[in-house]
Backbone as ProteinMPNN parsed JSONL, in Angstrom:
{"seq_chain_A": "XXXXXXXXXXXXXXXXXXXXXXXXXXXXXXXXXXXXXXXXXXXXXXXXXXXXXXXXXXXXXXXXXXXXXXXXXXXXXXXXXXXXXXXXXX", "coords_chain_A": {"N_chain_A": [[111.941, -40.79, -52.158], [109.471, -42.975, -49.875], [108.506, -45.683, -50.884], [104.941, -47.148, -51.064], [103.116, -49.698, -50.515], [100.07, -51.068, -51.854], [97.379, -53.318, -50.735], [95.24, -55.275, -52.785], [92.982, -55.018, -51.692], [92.388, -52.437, -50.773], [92.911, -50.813, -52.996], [90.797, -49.504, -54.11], [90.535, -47.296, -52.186], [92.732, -45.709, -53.36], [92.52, -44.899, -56.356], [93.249, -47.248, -57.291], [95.359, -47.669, -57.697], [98.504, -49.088, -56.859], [100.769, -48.951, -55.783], [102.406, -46.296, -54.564], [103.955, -43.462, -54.413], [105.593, -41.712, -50.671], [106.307, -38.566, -49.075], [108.207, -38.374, -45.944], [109.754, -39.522, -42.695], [109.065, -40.796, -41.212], [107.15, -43.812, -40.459], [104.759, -42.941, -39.361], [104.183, -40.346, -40.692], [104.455, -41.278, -43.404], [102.488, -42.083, -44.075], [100.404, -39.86, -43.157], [101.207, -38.476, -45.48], [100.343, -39.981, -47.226], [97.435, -40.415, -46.977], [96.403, -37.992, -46.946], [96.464, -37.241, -49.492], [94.446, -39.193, -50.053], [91.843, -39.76, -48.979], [89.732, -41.277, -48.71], [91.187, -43.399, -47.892], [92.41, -42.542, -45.491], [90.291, -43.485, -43.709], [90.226, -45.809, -43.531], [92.593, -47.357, -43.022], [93.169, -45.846, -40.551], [92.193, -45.232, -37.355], [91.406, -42.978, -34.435], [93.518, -41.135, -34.705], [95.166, -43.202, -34.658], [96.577, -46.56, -36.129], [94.593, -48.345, -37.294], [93.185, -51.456, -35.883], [92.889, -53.467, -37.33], [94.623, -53.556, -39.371], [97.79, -54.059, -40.715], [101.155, -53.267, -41.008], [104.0, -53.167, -42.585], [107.412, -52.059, -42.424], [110.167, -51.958, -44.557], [109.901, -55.108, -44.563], [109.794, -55.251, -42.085], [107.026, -56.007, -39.171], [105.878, -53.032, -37.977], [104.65, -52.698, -35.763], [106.447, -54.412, -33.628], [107.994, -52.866, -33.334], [108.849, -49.826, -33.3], [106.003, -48.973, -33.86], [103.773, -46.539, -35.113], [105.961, -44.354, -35.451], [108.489, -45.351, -36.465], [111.499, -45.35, -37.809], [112.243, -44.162, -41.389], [113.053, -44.474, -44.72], [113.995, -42.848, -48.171], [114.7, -45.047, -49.156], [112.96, -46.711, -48.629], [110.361, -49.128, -48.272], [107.06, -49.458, -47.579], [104.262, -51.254, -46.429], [100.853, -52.017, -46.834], [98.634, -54.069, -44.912], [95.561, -54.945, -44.375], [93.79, -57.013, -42.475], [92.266, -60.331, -42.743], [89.611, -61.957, -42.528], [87.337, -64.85, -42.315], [86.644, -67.177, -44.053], [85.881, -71.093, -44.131]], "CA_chain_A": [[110.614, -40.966, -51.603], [109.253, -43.671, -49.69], [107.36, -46.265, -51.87], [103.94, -47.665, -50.221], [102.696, -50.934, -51.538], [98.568, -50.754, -51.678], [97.299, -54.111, -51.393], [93.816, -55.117, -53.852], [91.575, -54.676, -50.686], [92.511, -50.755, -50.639], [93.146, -49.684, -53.92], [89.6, -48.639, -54.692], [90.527, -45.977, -52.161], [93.886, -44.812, -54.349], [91.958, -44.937, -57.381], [93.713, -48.567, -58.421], [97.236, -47.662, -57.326], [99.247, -50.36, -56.745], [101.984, -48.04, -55.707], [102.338, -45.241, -54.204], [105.191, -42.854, -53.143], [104.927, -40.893, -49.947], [107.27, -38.427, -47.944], [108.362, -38.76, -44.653], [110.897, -39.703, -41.528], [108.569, -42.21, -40.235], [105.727, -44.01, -40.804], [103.072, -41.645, -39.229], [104.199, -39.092, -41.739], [104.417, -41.415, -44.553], [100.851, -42.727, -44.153], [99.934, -38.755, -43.132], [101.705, -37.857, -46.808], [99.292, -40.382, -48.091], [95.939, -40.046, -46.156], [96.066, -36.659, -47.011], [95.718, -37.264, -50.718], [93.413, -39.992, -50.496], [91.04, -39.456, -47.526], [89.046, -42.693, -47.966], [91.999, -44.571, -47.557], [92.862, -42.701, -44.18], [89.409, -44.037, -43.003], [90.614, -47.59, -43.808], [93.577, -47.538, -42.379], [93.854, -45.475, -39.009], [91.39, -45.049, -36.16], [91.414, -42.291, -33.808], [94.832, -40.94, -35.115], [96.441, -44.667, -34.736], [96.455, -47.833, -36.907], [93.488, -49.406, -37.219], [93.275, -52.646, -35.193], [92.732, -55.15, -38.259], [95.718, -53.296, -40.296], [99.198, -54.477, -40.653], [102.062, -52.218, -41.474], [105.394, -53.313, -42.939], [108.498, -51.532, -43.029], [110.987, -52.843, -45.195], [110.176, -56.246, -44.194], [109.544, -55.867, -40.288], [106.206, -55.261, -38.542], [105.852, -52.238, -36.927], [104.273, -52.985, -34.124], [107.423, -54.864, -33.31], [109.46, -52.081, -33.555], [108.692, -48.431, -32.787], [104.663, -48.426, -34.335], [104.177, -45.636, -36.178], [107.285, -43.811, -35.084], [109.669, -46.278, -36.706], [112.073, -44.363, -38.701], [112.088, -44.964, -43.043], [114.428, -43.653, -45.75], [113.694, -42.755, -49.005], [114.982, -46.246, -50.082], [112.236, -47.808, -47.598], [109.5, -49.603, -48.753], [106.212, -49.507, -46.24], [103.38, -52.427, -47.353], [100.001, -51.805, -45.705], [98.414, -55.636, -44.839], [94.631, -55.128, -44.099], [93.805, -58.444, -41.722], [91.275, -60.972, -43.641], [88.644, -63.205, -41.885], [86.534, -65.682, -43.05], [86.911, -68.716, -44.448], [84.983, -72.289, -43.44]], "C_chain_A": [[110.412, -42.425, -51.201], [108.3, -44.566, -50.692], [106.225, -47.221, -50.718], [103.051, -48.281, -50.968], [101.099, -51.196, -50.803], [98.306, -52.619, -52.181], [95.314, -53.919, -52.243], [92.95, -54.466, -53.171], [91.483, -52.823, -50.459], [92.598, -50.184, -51.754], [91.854, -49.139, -54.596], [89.638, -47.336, -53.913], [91.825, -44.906, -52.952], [93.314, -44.76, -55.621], [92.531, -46.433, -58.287], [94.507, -48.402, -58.233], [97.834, -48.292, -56.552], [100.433, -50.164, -55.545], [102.002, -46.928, -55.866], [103.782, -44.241, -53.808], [105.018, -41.005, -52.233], [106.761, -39.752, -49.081], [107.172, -38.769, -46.499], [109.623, -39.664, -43.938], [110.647, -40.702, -41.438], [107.502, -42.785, -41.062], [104.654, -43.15, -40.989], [103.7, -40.548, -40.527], [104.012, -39.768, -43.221], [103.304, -41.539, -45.445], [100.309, -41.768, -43.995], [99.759, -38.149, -44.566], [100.319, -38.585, -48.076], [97.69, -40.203, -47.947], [95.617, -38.894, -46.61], [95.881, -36.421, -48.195], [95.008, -38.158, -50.801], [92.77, -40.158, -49.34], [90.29, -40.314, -47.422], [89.941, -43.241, -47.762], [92.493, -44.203, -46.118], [91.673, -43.5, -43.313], [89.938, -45.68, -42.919], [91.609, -47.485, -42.859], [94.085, -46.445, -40.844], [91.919, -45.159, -38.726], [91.48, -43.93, -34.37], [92.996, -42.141, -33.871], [95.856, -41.883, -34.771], [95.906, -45.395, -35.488], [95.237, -48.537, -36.251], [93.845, -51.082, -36.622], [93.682, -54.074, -36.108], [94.141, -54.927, -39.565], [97.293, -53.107, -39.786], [100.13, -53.545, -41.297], [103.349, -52.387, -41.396], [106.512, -52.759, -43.171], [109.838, -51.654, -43.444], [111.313, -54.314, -44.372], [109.681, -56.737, -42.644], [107.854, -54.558, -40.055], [106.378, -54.192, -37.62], [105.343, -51.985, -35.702], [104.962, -53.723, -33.007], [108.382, -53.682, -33.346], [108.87, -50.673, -32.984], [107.343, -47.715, -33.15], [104.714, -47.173, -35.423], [105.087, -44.428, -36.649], [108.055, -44.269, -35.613], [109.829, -45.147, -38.027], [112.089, -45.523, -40.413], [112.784, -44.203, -43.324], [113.569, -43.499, -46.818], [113.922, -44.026, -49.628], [113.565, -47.342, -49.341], [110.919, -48.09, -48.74], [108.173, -49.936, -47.379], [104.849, -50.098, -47.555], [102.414, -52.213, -46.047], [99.065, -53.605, -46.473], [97.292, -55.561, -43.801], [94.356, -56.789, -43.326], [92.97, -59.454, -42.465], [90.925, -62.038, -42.711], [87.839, -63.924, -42.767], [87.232, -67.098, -43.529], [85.671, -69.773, -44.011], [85.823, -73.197, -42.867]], "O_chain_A": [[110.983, -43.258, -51.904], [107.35, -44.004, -51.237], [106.651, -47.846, -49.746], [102.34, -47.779, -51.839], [100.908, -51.441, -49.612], [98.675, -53.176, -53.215], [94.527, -52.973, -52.253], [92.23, -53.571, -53.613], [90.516, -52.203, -50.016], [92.391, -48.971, -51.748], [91.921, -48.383, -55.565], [89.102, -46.334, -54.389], [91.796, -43.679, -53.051], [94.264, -44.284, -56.243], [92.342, -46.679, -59.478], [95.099, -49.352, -58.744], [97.686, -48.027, -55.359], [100.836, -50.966, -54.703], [101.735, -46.355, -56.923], [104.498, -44.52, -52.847], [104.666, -39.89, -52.617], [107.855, -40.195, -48.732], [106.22, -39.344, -45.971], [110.342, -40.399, -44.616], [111.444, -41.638, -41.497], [107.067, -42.33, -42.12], [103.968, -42.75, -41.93], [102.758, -40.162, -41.219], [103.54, -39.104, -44.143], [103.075, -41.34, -46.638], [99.22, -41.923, -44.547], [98.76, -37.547, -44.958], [99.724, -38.149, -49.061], [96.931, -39.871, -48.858], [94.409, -38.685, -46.715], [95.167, -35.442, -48.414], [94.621, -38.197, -51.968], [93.369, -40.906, -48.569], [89.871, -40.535, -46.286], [89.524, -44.157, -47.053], [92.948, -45.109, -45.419], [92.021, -44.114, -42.305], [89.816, -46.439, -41.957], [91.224, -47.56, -41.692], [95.195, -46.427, -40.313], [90.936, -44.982, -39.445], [91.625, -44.508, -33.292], [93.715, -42.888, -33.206], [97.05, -41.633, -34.607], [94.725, -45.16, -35.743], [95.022, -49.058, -35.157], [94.799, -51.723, -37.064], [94.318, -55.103, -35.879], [94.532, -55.769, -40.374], [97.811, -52.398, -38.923], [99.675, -53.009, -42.308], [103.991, -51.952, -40.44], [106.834, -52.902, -44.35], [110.703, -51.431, -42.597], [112.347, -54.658, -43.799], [109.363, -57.824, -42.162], [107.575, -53.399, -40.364], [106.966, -54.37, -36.553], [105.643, -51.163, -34.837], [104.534, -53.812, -31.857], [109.6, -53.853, -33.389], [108.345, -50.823, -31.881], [107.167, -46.506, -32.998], [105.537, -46.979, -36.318], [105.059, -43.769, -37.688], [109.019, -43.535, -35.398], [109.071, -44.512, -38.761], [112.013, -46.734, -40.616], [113.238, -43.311, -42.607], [112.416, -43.902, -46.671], [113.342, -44.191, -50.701], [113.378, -48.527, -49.616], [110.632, -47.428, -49.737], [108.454, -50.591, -46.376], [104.559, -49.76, -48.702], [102.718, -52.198, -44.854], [98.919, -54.078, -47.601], [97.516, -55.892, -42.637], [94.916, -57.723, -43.9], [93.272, -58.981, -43.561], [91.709, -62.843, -42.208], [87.694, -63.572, -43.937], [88.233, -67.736, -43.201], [84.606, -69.318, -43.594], [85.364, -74.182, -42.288]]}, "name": "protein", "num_of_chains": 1, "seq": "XXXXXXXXXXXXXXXXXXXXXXXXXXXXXXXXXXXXXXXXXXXXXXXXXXXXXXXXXXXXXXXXXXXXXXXXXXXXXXXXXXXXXXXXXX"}
C-alpha cells in the first residue's frame, strides 16, 4: 500500500492521522482511496475533481505537477505527502 503523509493543517480531517495508507496505480486513485474514507479531507484537497489550487502533492520526492499531475504512476513502496500552500506572515 501506498503510504500518504497528512500534514498538521489536515489532520483534523483524518481524525489526527499522521499517516495514512491508500491503494492505488496513481495518484488520483490514491487520494480517491483516501477521500472516500474521509470526505472532509476530499473538500480540502481537490476542487472540481482536480487538486485544489493552494495544494501541493509529492510523490516520492517529486512534485506532481512536474510530472504527470494526478496521473503519475506510484507503487506500493511510494510515499505521496500532501503540502497545503501557507500565506501570511508580515
Amino acid at each position: 500500500m501506498t503510504v500518504v503523509r497528512i500534514p498538521p493543517t489536515l489532520r483534523d480531517q483524518t481524525g489526527g492521522q499522521a499517516t495514512l495508507e491508500a491503494e492505488g496505480g496513481t495518484v488520483r486513485e490514491v487520494l480517491d482511496d483516501v477521500a472516500g474514507r474521509f470526505p472532509a479531507l476530499e473538500a480540502r484537497i481537490f476542487s472540481e475533481g482536480d487538486l485544489a489550487g493552494f495544494v501541493n502533492v509529492y510523490a516520492d520526492g517529486e512534485d506532481v505537477r512536474t510530472r504527470d499531475g494526478l496521473e503519475t504512476e506510484v507503487s506500493d513502496s511510494s510515499t505521496v505527502i500532501l503540502l497545503p500552500a501557507m500565506a501570511g506572515g508580515r
